[in-house]
N, C-alpha and C positions, 0 to 999 in steps of 0.2 A: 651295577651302576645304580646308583641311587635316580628317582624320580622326581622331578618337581613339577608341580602344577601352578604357573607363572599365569594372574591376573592383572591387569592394568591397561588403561585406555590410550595414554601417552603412548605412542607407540616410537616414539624412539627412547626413551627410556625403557620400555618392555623389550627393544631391539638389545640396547646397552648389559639389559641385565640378562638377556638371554643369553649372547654372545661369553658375555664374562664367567658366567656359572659353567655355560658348555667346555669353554677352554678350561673348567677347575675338576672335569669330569664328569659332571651330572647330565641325566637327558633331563632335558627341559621340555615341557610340551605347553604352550600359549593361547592364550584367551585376553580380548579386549574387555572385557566385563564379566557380574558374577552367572549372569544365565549362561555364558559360553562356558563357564567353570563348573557352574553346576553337571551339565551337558555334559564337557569332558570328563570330569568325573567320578561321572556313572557309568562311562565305557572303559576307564582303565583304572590300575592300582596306583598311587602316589603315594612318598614316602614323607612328601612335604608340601604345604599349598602358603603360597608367596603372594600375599594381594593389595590391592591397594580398598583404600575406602569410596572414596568420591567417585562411582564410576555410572553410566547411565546400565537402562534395564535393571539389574536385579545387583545393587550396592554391594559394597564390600560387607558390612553390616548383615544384608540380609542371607550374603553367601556363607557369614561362618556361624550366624544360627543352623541356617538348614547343615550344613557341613557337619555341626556339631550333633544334630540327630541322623545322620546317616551314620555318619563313624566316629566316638567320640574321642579315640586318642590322635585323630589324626592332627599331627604336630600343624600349626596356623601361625604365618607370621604377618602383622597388619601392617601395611604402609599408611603413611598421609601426611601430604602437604597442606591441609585444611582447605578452606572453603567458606563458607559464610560463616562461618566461628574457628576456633583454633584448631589447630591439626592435634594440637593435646587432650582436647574436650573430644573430638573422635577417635584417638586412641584409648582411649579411657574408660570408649563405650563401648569399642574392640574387644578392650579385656575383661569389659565384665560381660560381653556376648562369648567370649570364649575364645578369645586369639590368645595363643601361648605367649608369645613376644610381639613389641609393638618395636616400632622403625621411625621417626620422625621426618621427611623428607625436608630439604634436602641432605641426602647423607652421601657418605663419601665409599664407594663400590665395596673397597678392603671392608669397613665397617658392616655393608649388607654380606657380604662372603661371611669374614668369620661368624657373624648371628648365624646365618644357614646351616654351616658346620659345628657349629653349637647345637642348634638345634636337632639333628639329624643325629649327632651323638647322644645327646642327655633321650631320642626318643627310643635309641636301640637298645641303650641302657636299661630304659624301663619295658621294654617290652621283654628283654632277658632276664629282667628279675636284678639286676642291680640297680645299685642307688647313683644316680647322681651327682 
């Protein structure tokens, strides 16, 4: 069973996407922001880290720099519904901090699903030595 590591402050939105991924088979394990992510982890292995941007203590931003020097294939997909500028101007800085896929909120569950299992294939792909 594949692993996700589910950040985001909305907590029934974090409720919404737990629930849906857990009924598509994944264990999910949850954090309101990127400190509690950082925190989680460093105490367990994840096959996928799912976050949003805007979040208090330690940003989506600042979670997938460090993320990206702790482990750096680990597959990142960035949410955002913006904030004091466009959610596109913060996805934009996701990708060049290093988030594999970016998510525009609001988006519609199917659409975050299949990105997930996209991602989580294209990541076993390359850790096995094929292409993509």
């Amino acid at each position: 069973m594949k692993k996700i590591l589910l950040l985001d402050d909305d907590t029934d939105l974090r409720s919404l996407i737990h629930r849906g991924l857990q009924k598509a088979g994944y264990d999910i394990t949850e954090g309101a922001d990127g400190k509690a992510g950082l925190k989680l982890f460093a105490q367990a292995k994840f096959d996928l880290v799912l976050t949003d941007i805007i979040m208090p203590e330690t940003d989506g931003l600042e979670l997938i720099s460090a993320l990206r020097k702790i482990s750096p294939d680990i597959p990142i997909i960035a949410m955002s519904g913006g904030g004091f500028i466009q959610s596109q101007d913060y996805l934009r800085v996701a990708e060049l901090t290093g988030a594999s896929w970016i998510l525009n909120k609001p988006f519609k569950l199917g659409e975050l699903f299949a990105l997930v299992a996209r991602a989580l294939t294209e990541s076993t792909q390359t850790a096995s030595g094929t292409s993509a």
